[in-house]
N, C-alpha and C positions, 0 to 999 in steps of 0.2 A: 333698242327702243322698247321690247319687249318688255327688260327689267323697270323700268320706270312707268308705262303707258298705264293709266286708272290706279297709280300708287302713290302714296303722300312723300313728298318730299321733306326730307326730316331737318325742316328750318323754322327755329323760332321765331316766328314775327307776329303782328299784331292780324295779321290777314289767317292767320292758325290757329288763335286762341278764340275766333270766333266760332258763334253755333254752328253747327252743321243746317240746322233748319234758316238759320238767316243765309245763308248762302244760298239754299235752293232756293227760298224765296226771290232772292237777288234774283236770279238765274231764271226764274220764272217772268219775273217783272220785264227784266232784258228780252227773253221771247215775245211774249207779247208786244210790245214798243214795235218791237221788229217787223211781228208780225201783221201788224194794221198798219204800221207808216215806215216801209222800209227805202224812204230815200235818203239819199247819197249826207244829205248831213246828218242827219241820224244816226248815218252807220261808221260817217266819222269819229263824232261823241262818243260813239258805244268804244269802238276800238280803243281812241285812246284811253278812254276809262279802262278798259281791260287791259291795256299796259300797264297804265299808271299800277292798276292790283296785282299784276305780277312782280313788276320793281317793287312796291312794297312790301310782297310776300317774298323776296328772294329767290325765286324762281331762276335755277340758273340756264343758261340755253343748251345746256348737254342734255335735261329731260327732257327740251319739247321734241316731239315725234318730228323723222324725216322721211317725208313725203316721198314714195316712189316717181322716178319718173314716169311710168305708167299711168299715174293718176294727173298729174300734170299735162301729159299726153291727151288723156280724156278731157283735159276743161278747154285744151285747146281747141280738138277737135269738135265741141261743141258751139264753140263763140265762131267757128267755120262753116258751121251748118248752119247759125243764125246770120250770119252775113248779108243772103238775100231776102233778109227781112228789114233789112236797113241798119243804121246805125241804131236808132229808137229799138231793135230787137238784139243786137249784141249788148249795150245799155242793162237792158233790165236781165238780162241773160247774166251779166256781169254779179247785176243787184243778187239773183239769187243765192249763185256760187258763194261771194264775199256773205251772204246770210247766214248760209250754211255754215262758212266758217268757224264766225262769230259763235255759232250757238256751239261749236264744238268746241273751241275757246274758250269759253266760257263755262262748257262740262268739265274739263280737263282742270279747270284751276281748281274748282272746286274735288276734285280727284288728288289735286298734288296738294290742298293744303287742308285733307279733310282726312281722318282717321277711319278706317274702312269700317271700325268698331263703334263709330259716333253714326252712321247713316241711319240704321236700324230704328234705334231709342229716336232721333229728330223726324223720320217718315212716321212714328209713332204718332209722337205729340203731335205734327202736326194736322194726321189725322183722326185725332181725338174727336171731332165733330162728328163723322162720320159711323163711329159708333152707334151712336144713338139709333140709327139705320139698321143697326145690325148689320153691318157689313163688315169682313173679317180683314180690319188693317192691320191688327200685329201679323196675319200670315203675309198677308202683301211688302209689307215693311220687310218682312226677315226672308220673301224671294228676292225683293232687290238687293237687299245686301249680299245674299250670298250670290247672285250674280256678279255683283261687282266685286265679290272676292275671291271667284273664280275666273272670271276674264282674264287675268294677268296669267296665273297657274297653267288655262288652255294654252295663250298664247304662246310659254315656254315650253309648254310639251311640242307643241307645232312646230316648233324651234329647233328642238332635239329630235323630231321623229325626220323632217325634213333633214337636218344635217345626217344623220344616221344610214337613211336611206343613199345617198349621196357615195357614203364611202362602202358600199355593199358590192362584193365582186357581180359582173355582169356575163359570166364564160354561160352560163346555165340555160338552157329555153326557156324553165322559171320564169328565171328572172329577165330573161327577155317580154316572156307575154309581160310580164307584172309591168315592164318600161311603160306600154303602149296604153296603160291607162295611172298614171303617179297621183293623180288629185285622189280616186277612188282606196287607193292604195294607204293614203296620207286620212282622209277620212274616215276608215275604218280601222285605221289605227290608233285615232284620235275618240271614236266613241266608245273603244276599249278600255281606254285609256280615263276618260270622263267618268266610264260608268263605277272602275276601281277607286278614281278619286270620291264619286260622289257616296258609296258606301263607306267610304273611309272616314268622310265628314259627317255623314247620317250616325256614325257609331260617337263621333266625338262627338258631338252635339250632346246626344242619349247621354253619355257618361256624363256629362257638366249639369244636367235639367233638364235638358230639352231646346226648346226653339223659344220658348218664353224669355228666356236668359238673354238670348240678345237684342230682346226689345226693352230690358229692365232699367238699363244701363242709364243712371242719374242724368239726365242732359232739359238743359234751362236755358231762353236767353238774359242776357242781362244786359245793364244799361250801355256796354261796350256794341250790342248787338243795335240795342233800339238807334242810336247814331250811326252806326253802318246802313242801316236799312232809309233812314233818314237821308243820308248823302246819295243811295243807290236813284233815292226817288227823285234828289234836286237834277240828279244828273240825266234824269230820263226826260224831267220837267225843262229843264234847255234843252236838250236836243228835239224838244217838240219847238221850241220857241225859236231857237235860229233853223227850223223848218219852216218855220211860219213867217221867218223874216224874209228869209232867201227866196 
């Protein structure tokens, strides 16, 4: 799950060749809706719309993320805690969970059919306004990207240090105290591990310009964009309206 989780899927479709900024935008639009009128057909409309943009971006079902039973385990045990609130509180208990989803569905497409190197230059432009403020969006723009282009990299080191630890002889006291605490073990391994990467990115960065560079990078929408955002909006404008019907 690791190697795919917040990385593009390398499929040409028409769901790819769009902006990276019309996507957030989408993605912003879908939160909102959600978040003022999140009943039950609303969040039907949203879903299958976010189908429907998966099957057209080719999204195949080996990249989406599989769900521990543990967390599965959590949503049940919570709709069991709401129980003696009635049905009206399992209900909207339901609404939030399926919310959450949604918006993380909806993070994730934009992750598999967005170039990690387009985020940057599109949180730009889009906060171009913002300037004017004096408020520093190229630094903002080039922490989220490199967040997001480090999430995948942690998650694989976590991968390795856990498998690792796994096959380590255990005869030793060592390595017995070390048993009786593995999270502490795995996380101190992990910000060593972070802090060697993130010097390693600070230098590569410096050799190439700097941090400027990754905000420089050409990115426009065009008339392919302004009709996606268009459809994004009819699709939010029904799902008010058969809310309003039902």
């Amino acid at each position: 799950m690791s190697t795919v989780l917040l990385r593009e899927v390398p499929v040409d479709s028409v769901v790819h060749r769009l902006w990276a900024g019309t996507k957030m935008i989408a993605a912003f639009t879908i939160s909102l809706l959600l978040m003022f009128w999140p009943a039950w057909p609303v969040l039907g409309v949203i879903i299958a719309f976010l189908i429907a943009i998966a099957v057209l971006a080719r999204i195949p079902l080996g990249a989406l993320p599989r769900l521990p039973l543990w967390f599965w385990g959590l949503i049940l045990l919570g709709a069991l805690v709401n129980i003696p609130n009635g049905a009206r509180g399992v209900l909207v208990y339901a609404q939030v969970v399926v919310f959450g989803l949604v918006l993380v569905a909806a993070s994730l497409l934009i992750a598999f059919t967005t170039p990690m190197g387009e985020v940057a230059p599109a949180l730009a432009k889009l906060g171009a306004p913002l300037r004017k403020l004096r408020l520093p969006v190229d630094e903002w723009a080039v922490v989220v990207a490199l967040t997001l282009r480090g999430l995948p990299l942690l998650l694989d080191e976590i991968r390795v240090l856990r498998a690792a630890r796994k096959l380590r002889p255990k005869e030793s006291l060592l390595h017995r105290a070390s048993d009786a605490n593995p999270l502490i073990d795995i996380l101190t391994a992990c910000m060593a591990v972070s802090s060697r990467r993130a010097g390693e990115l600070a230098e590569a960065i410096t050799a190439r310009g700097g941090t400027g560079m990754l905000t420089a990078h050409p990115s426009a929408p065009t008339r392919r964009d302004a009709v996606a955002l268009v459809i994004v909006f009819a699709v939010c404008a029904g799902a008010l309206g058969l809310n309003a019907a039902l």
